[in-house]
N, C-alpha and C positions, 0 to 999 in steps of 0.2 A: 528378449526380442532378438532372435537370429538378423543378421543382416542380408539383404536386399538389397539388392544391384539393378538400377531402369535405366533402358540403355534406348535413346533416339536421335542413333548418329552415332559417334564416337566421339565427337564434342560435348555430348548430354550424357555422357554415365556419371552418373553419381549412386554412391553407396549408402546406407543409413542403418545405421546400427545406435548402439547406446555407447554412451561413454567410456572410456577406460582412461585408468590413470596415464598413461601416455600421451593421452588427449589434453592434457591440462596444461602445458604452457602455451600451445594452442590456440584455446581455448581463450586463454587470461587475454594473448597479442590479440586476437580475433575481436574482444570485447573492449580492450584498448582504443581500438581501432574506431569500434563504432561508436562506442557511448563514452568512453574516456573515463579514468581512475582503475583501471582495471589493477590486481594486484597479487600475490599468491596469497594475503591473508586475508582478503575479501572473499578469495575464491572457498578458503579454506573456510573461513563464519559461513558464508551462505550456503554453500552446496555436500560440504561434508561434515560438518556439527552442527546441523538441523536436527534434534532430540526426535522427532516426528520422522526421520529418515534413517532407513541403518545404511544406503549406496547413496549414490549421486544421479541424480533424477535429471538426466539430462541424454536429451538424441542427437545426435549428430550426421552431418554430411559431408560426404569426404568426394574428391577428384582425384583419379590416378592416386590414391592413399594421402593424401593431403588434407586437412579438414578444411572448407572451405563454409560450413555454415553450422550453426547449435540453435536448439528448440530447449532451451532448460525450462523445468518448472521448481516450483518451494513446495513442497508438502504439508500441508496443516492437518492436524486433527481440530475439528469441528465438531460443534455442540449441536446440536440437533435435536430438539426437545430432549429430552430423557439421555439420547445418546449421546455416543461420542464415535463418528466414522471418519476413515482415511478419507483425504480429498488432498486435489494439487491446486496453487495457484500456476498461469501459467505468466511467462516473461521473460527479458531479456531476449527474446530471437533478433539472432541475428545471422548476415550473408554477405560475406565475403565480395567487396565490389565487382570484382570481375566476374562475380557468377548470380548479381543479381538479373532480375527478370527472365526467370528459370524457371519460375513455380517450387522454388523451394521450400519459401514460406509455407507454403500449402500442404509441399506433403511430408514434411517435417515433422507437420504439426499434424498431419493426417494421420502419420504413425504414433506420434503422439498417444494419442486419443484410441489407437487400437493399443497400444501396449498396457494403457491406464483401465480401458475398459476390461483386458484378463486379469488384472488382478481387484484385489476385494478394495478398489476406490473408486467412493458415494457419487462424487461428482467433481468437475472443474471449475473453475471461475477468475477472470481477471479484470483487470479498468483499461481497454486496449483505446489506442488513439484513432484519430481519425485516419491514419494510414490503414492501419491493421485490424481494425475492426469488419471490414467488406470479407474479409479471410477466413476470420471466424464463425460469420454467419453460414459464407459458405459450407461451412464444415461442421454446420446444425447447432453452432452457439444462440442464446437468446437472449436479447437484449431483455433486462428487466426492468430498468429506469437508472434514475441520474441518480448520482448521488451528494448530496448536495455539501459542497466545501464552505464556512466562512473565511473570510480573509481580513485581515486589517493591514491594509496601507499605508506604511509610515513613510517610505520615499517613494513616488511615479519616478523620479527622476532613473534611477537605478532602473527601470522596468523598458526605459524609453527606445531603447538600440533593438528591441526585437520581441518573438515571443518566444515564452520558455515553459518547457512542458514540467510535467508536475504539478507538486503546489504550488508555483509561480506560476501558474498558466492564466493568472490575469491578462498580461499583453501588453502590448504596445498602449494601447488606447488608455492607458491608467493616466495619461498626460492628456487627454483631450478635458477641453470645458467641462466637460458631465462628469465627468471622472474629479477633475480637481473641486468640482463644485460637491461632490461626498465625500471630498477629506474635508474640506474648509468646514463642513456643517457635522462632520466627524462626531460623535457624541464622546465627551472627553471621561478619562475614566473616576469612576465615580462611587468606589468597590468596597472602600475602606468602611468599617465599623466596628465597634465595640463588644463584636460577640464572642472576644475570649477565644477567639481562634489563633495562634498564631505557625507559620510556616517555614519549614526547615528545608535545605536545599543540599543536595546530593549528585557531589560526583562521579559517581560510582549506583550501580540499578539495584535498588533495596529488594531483590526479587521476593523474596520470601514478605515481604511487610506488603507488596505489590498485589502479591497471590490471595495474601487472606483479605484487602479489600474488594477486587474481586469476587469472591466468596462472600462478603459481604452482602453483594446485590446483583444475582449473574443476570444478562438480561434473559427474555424468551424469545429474541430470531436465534438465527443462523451466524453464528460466531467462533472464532478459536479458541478453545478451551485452555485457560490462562492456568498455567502450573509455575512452581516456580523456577522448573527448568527450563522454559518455556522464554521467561521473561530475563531469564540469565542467558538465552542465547540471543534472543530479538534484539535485544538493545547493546550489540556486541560489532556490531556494525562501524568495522575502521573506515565509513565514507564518511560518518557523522559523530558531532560531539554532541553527545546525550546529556542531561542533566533530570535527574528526578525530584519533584515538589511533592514535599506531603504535610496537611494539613493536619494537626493535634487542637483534640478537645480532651484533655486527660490522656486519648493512647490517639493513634491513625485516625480519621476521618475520611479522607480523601487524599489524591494523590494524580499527579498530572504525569507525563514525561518527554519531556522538549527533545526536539534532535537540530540542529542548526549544521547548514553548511551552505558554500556560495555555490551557485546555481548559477551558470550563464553570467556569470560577472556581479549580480544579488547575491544577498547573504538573505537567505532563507530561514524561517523556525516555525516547524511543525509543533502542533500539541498531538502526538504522536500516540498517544495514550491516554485517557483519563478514567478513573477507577475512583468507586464502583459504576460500573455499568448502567444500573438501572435503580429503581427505590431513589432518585435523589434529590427528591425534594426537598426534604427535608435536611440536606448537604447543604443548603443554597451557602450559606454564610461560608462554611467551608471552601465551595470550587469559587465564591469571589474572593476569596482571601488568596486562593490560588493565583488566579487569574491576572487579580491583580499584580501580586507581586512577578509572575512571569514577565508579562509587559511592560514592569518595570525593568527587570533586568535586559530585556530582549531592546531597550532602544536603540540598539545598533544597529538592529536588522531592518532589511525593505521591507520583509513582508512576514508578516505572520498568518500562520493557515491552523484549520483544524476541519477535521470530519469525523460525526459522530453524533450520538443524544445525549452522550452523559452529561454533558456541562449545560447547563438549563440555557435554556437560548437568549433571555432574558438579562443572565451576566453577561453571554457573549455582547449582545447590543450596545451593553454602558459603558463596555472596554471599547467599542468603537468596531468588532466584528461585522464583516455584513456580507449576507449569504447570496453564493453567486448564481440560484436558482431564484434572485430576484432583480427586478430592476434598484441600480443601475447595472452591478455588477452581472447581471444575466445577459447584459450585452456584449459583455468586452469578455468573459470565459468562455475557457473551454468545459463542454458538460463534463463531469466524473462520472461516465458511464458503468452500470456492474454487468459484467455476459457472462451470462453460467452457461455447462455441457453437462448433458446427460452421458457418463460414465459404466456409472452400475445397474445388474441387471433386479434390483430391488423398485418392482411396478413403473420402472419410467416411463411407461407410456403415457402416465401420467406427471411427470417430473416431481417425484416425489419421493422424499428421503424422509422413513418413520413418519409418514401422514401427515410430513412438512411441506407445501408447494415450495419450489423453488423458484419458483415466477411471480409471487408478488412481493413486491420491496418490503412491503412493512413487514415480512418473517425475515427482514436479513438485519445484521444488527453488528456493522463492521464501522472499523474507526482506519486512521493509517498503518493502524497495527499489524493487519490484515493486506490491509490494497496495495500496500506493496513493500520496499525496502527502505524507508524511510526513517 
């Protein structure tokens, strides 16, 4: 991507080109700034040993040579019935205070979208907020539907000072009457039995033990194709401490992988992963053996979250899980929106990657493995 200079005024020139290593402390201050934890070896996991990436997938805008704004995205390769095609997630944009309400956002991301669209990637897609989602439409993103997070509430009190985006995006309201009246009625967990299962816990990502569950039972949407260098870079993430749960009936079964970290002043834990994907009914005893034992260790945290089919919905329910695409909790979340871009020039007119639509939810088949850095 040559850079481009838009000039209206001489207060409004801004530059945008793509990144270069020069841009990187930057970069890091820039993101400090806005989302906070920034770091050089954050910057380093995510944007330059992405196995799915051989450069740094990130735009940039500069003033008078200054960077003053970044459009990064994460590159996935994705599964796609049969195939496996480039696609980006996109995230983290962000604008320098003095130069917001510019239209940066917009054409940041506008360039974005042309740069992604010359080379051979399928398509975009990310879970943007209520700020940022007006932006993307603009820019011919489609909203496909919500996607639905469980959560279990073990303190409102920690939730009570405000709201917190992510998987804490329950809210303020987790202390109101309604709220405390589906902890108090909370279905207590109830997981444990005699099936010969038992569960080993890991500090350290068994990627390789990871990958062949996985392979196990891949699903059939639209998902990242789990290798197991894949899973040795995902779960590498210095924002979070990862712990992997795998379930043995003689060899692997199943397997979970937590990431915890405080959040807005919560201590947070995602079930960030759960493998195998799909076939798992016949798991069930397994991912309760899971599940359970996670929520036992996890009682120190406010909130526990998950998004996903693998874990039968069923375990979720008797651990006390409850889905925020229902009442009560459909009141007091925010939706987990998915907005895919059409990309590549393979038939989009019809949005469609290998005779996949990309617009109806049940072909997508994403956990937070996917939705973002968690």
């Amino acid at each position: 991507m040559a850079q481009s200079v838009e000039t209206g005024g001489q207060a409004d020139r801004y530059a945008f080109r793509l990144f270069e290593p020069l841009d990187e402390a930057a970069f890091i201050s820039l993101y400090d700034e806005t989302f906070g934890d920034g770091s050089e070896e954050w910057f380093e996991w995510k944007y330059t040993e992405n196995p799915a990436a051989g450069y740094v997938p990130i735009v940039v805008a500069t003033h008078d040579g200054e960077l003053v704004g970044a459009r990064p995205c994460v590159p996935f390769r994705m599964r796609v019935g049969d195939r496996t095609v480039e696609a980006i997630r996109f995230g983290d944009t962000m604008v320098h205070p003095d130069h917001r309400r510019r239209g940066l956002f917009t054409r940041m991301t506008q360039r974005t979208v042309e740069y992604y669209a010359a080379l051979d990637t399928a398509f975009g897609f990310n879970h943007p907020n209520e700020n940022s989602l007006p932006g993307y439409r603009t820019l011919g993103g489609r909203v496909i539907g919500r996607f639905p997070v469980a959560y279990r509430v073990q303190n409102p009190a920690a939730l009570a000072d405000g709201r917190v985006d992510g998987p804490a995006a329950v809210g303020v309201s987790a202390t109101t009457p309604l709220a405390r009246a589906y902890l108090d009625g909370r279905a207590r967990l109830s997981l444990s039995s005699d099936s010969g299962i038992s569960v080993t816990r890991h500090a350290t990502t068994p990627a390789e033990t990871l990958a062949a569950l996985y392979e196990a039972g891949p699903p059939a949407g639209i998902h990242a194709e789990r290798t197991p260098e894949f899973y040795a870079w995902r779960f590498r993430n210095p924002q979070w401490e990862y712990r992997t749960y795998v379930a043995h009936a003689e060899g692997p079964v199943a397997g979970i992988v937590t990431g915890t970290r405080r959040i807005d002043g919560a201590t947070v834990t995602t079930l960030a992963e759960a493998v195998p994907m799909a076939g798992t009914d016949d798991r069930r005893d397994a991912f309760a053996a899971l599940v359970g034992r996670i929520v036992e260790d996890a009682d120190d945290a406010d909130l526990l979250a998950y998004s996903g089919r693998a874990i039968p919905e069923g375990i979720l329910a008797a651990a006390g899980f409850r889905r925020d695409d229902r009442p009560p909790l459909s009141w007091l979340a925010r939706p987990n929106l998915l907005v895919a871009h059409e990309l590549g020039d393979e038939a989009f007119s019809e949005w469609k990657v290998n005779g996949v639509s990309l617009l109806e939810p049940e072909n997508w088949s994403l956990s937070f493995c996917e939705q973002d850095a968690r």
